[in-house]
C-alpha positions as CSV (number, residue, x, y, z in Angstrom):
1,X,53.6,12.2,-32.4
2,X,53.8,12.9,-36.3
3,X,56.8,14.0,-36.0
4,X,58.5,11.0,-34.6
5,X,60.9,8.6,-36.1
6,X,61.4,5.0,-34.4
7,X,63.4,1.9,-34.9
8,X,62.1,-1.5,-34.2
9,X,63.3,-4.2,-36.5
10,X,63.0,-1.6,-39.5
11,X,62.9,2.6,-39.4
12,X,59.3,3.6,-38.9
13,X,57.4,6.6,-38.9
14,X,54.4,5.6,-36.5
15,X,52.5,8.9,-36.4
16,X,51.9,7.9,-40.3
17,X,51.5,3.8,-40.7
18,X,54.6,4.0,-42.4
19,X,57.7,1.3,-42.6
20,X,61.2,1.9,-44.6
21,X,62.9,-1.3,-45.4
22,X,61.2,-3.1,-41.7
23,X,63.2,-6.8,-41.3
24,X,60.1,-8.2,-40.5
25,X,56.3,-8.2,-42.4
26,X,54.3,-5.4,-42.0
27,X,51.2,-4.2,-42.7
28,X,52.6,-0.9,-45.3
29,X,56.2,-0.8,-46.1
30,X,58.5,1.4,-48.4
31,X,61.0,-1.6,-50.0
32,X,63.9,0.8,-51.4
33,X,65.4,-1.7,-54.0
34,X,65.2,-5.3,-54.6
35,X,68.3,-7.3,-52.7
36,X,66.6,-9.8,-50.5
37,X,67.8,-8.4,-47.3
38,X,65.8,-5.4,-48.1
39,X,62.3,-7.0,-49.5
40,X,59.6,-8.8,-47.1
41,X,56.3,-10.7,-48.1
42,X,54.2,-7.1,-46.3
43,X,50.7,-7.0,-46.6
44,X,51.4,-3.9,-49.0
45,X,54.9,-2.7,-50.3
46,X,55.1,1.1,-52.3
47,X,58.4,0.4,-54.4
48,X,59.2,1.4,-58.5
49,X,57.8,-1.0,-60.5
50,X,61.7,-2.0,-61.7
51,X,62.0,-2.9,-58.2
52,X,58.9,-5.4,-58.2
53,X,59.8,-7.0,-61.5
54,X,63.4,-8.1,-59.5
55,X,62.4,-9.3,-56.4
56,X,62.0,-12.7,-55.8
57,X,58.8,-14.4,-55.9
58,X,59.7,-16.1,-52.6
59,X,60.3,-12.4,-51.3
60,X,57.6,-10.8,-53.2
61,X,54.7,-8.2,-50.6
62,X,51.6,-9.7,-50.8
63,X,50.3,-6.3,-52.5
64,X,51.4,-3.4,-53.9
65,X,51.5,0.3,-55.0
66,X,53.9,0.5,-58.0
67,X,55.0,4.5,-58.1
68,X,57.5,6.4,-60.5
69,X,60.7,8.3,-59.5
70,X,58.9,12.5,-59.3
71,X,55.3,11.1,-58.6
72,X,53.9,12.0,-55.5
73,X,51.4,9.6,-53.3
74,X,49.6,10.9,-50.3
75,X,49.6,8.7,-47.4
76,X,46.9,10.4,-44.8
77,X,47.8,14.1,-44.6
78,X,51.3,13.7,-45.6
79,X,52.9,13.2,-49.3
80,X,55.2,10.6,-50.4
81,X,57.6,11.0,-53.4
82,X,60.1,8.3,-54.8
83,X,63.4,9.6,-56.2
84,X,66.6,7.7,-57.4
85,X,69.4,6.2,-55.7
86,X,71.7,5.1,-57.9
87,X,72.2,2.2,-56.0
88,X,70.7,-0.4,-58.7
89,X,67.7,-0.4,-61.2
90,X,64.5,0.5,-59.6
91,X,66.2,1.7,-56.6
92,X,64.6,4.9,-55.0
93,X,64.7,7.3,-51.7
94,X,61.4,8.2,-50.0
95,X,60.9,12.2,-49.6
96,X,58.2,12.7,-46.9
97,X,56.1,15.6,-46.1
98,X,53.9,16.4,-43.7
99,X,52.8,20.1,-42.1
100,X,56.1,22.1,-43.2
101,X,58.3,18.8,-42.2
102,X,60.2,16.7,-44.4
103,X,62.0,13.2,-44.1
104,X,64.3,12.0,-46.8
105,X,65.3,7.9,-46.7
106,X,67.9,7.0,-48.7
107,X,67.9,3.5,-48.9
108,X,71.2,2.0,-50.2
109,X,72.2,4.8,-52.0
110,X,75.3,6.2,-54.3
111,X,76.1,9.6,-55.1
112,X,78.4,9.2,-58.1
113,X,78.3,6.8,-61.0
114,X,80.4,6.1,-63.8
115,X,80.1,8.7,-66.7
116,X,79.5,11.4,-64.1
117,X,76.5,10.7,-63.0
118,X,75.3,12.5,-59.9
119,X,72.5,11.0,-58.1
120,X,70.2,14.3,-56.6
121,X,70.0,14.7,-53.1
122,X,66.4,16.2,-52.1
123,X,66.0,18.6,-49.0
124,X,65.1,17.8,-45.8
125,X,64.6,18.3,-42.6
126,X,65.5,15.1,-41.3
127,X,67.7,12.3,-42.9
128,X,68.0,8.9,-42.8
129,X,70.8,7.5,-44.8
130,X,72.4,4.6,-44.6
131,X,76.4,4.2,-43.8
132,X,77.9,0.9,-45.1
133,X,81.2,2.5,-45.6
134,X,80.7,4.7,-43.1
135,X,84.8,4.9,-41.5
136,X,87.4,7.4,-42.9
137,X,89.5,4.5,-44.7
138,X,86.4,3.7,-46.9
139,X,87.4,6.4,-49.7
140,X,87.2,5.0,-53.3
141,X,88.7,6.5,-56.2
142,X,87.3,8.0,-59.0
143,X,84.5,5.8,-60.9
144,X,85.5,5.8,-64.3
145,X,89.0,5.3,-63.6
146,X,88.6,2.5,-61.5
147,X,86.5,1.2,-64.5
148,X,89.2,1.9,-67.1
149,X,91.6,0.0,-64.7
150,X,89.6,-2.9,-64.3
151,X,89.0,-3.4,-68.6
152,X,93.1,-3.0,-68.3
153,X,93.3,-6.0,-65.7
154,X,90.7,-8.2,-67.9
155,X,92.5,-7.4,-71.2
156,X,95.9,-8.2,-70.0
157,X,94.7,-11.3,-68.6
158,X,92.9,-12.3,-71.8
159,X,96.1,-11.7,-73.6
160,X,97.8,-14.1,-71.5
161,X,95.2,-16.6,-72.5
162,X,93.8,-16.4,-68.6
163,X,90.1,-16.1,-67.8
164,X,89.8,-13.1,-66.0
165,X,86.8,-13.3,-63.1
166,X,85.3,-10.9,-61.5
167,X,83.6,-11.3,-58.3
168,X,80.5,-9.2,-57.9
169,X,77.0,-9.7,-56.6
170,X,74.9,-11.3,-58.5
171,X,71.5,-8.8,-59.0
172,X,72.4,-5.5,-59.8
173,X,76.3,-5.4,-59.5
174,X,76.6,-8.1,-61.8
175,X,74.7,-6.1,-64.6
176,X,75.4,-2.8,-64.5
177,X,79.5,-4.3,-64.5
178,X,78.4,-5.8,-67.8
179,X,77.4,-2.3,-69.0
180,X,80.1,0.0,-67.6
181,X,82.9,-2.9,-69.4
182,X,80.7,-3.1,-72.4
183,X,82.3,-0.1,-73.7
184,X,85.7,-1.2,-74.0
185,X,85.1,-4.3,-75.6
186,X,84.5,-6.8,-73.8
187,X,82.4,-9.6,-73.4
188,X,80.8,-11.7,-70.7
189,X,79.7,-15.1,-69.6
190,X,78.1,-15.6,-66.1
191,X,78.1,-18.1,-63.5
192,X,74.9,-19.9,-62.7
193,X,73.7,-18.2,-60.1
194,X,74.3,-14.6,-61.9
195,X,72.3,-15.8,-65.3
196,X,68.4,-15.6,-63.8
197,X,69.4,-12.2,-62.7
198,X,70.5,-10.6,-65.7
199,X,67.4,-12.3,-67.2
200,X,65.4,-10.4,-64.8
201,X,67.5,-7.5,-65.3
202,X,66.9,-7.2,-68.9
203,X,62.7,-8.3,-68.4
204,X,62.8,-5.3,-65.7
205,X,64.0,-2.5,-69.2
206,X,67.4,-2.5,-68.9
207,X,68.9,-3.8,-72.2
208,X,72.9,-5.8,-71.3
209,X,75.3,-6.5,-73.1
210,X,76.4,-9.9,-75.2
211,X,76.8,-12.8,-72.7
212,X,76.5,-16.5,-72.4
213,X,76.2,-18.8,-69.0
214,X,79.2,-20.5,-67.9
215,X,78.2,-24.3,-68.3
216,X,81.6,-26.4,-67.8
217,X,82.5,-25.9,-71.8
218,X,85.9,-23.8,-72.7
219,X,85.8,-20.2,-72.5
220,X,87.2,-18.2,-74.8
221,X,87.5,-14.7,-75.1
222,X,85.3,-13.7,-72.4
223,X,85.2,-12.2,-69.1
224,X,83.6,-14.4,-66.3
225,X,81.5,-13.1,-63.7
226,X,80.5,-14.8,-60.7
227,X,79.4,-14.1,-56.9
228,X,82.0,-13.8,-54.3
229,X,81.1,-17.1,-52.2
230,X,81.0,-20.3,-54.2
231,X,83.6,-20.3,-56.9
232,X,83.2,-24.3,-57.6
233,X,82.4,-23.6,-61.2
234,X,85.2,-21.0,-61.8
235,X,87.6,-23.8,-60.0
236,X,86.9,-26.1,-63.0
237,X,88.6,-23.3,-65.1
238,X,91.9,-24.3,-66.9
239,X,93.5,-20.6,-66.3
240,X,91.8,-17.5,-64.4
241,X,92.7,-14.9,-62.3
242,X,89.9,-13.3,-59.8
243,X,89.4,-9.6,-58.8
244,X,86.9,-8.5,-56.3
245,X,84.8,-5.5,-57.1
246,X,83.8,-3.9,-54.3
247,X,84.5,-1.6,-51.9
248,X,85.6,-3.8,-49.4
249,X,88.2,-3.8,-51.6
250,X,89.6,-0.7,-48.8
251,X,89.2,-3.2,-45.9
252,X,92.8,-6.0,-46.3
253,X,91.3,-8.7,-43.7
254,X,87.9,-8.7,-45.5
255,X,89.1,-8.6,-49.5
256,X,91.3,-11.7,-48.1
257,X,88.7,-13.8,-47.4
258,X,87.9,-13.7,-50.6
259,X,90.9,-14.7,-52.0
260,X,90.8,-12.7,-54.9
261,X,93.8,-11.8,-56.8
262,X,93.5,-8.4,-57.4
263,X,90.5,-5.9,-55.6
264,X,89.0,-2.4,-57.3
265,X,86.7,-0.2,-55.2
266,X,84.5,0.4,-57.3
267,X,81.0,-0.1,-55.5
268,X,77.5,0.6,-55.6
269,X,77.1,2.6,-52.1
270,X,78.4,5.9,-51.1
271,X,82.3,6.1,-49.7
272,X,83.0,8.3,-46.3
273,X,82.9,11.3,-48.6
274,X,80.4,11.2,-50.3
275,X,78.1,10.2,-47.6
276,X,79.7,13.4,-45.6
277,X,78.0,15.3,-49.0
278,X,74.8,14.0,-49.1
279,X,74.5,15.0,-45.4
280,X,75.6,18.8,-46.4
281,X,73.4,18.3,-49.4
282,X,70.0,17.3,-48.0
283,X,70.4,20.7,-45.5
284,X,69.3,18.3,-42.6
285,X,69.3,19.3,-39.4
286,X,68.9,15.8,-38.0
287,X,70.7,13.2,-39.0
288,X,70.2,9.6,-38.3
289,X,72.0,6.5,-39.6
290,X,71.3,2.8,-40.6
291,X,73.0,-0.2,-41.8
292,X,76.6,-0.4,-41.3
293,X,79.1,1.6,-39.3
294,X,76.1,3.4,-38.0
295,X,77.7,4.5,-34.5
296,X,80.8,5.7,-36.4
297,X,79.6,7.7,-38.9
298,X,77.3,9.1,-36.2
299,X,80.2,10.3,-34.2
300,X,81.9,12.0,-37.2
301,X,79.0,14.2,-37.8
302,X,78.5,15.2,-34.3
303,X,83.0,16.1,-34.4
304,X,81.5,18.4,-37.1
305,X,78.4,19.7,-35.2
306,X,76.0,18.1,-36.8
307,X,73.2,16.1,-34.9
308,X,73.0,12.8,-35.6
309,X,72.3,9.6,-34.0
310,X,72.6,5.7,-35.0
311,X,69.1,4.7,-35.1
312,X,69.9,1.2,-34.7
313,X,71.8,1.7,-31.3
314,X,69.1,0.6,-29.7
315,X,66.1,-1.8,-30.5
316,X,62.7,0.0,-29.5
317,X,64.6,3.1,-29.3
318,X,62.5,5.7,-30.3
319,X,63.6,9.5,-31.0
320,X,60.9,12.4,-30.9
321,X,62.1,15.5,-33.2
C-alpha cells in the first residue's frame, strides 16, 4: 500500500523505499540532522549538505544526495522536499507527496527561536513529529528571555570572579549558545570535547563567536561551556558555578543528576505547546508520534479529537491510512 506508514527500528514508508531517521542501516534513508543517534552508515542518505559536513566520519552513509531546504526530489512517482527545523544547522523536515497525499516528518524540530524566529510548519495530510517534551509540565518560557536571564547569571558570576559553566550539548547546542550570548558581551572557551564541533560548525557556514579551548591554564573573563556528563576538566577550575541549559531543566529528579547549580529551559525541541501548534498548524488529520513521551502526547491529542497514535508502541507495528 502507498499509502502506508510502518515502524520497524526507524519510521518507513514501504510503498516508496523510503526510511526517516531508521536505527539501523538501510538501503535509502532521510537523516534529519546530524546528532549521532540520528545518522547511520546507509547505503544512501538524502540530508542538507550542512548536515553531511557535521556528521561524523565514523557515522557518515556510504552515499549521498545532498538537497537544499525548498528543492524538490522525486523518489518514484512521489516528490520529496526538505524544509527547516530549527532544531540545529542543517536540520530539515521531509514533505512527501504522492497522488493528492502528503506526509510531513519533522525530525527534531523547534517552532520558536530566539529573536522571533518561527520555524514554518508545511501542510499535510499525515504527521510525524516527534514528542521529546511531550507531557503538560514541559512548558518553557519565552526564548529571548530565558536568554537575557542566562547573560544575567554569567555576568553576575563573572563579577564575582566565578567561572560561570554552562552545560549544553556539544554539536549544535553548544554553538548556537555561543551566538545567542554573543550579543551581550560575552565570550567563550570550550571544553575539549565541544572544540571539534564548533570547528565543524564553523567549516559547515556558520561563522561563531570569539572562543578559545579550555586546556587546564587560568580563565579569565570567559564563559565556559562543556557537555553535561564529564565535568573532570571544569573540576580543575579554581571558582565556577554550573547551569544546565536545557529543557529538562522542567523535570527536578532529572536537572539533579546533573548537579547543576542553576537550570534555564531554554532548548532546542518544541515544549507541550508548541508541539500542540505544529499539530493545528500542519492541518493533519493523522497524527503519529516518535521519540519521547510518544504514548502521552498521543493521548492528549486524541482528549482533543485528534487521531493520533505512537508509532513506536509497537515494533513491526504497521498502520495503513
Amino acid at each position: 500500500m502507498t499509502r502506508e506508514v510502518v515502524w520497524d527500528h526507524g519510521v518507513s514508508l514501504p510503498g516508496h523505499r523510503l526510511w526517516l531517521d531508521p536505527l539501523v542501516v538501510r538501503s535509502f534513508a532521510f537523516i534529519s540532522h546530524a546528532h549521532t543517534d540520528h545518522a547511520r552508515r546507509h547505503k544512501e542518505a538524502l540530508l542538507t549538505p550542512q548536515t553531511l559536513a557535521l556528521i561524523p566520519e565514523a557515522r557518515r552513509p556510504r552515499g549521498w544526495r545532498m538537497l537544499g531546504y525548498g528543492e524538490p526530489l522525486r523518489r518514484g512517482d512521489g516528490t520529496m522536499t526538505l524544509h527547516p527545523a530549527g532544531h540545529m544547522l542543517g536540520s530539515a523536515q521531509l514533505h512527501f507527496e504522492h497522488d493528492g497525499w502528503s506526509v510531513l516528518y519533522t525530525g527534531d524540530f523547534k517552532l520558536r527561536q530566539p529573536g522571533r524566529i518561527e520555524t514554518v510548519v508545511p501542510k499535510a495530510d499525515v504527521l510525524i513529529t516527534e514528542t521529546t517534551y511531550g507531557r503538560p509540565h514541559f512548558r518553557f518560557g519565552d526564548p529571548d528571555e530565558t536568554l537575557e536571564l542566562i547573560a544575567r547569571w554569567c555576568r553576575r558570576a563573572l563579577d564575582s570572579r566565578v567561572t560561570p559553566v554552562l552545560l549544553c550539548h556539544a554539536l549544535g547546542k553548544t554553538e548556537e549558545v555561543m551566538l545567542q550570548l554573543a550579543q551581550y558581551g560575552l565570550r567563550f572557551a570550550l571544553e575539549k570535547r565541544c572544540a571539534p564541533c564548533a570547528r565543524q560548525y564553523a567549516m559547515a557556514g556558520r561563522s561563531l563567536p570569539d572562543w578559545i579551548e579550555l586546556n587546564g591554564e587560568p580563565i579569565d573573563d570567559r564563559v565556559v561551556i562543556a557537555p553535561p556528563v564529564g565535568k573532570d576538566d571544569i573540576r580543575r577550575l579554581d571558582r565556577y558555578r554550573t547551569a544546565l541549559i536545557s529543557g529538562w531543566a522542567k523535570d527536578p529528579d532529572f536537572a539533579r543528576l546533573f548537579g547543576a547549580d542553576a537550570t534555564f529551559d531554554l532548548s532546542d525541541h518544541c515544549d507541550f505547546d508548541e508541539l500542540m501548534e505544529v499539530v493545528q498548524r500542519s492541518g493533519a488529520e493523522q497524527v503519529y508520534t516518535v521519540h519521547g513521551y510518544t504514548e502521552d502526547f498521543a493521548r492528549s491529542l486524541r482528549r482533543k479529537g485528534v487521531r493520533a497514535w505512537a508509532l513506536e508502541a509497537n515494533e513491526q507495528l504497521a498502520l495503513a491510512l
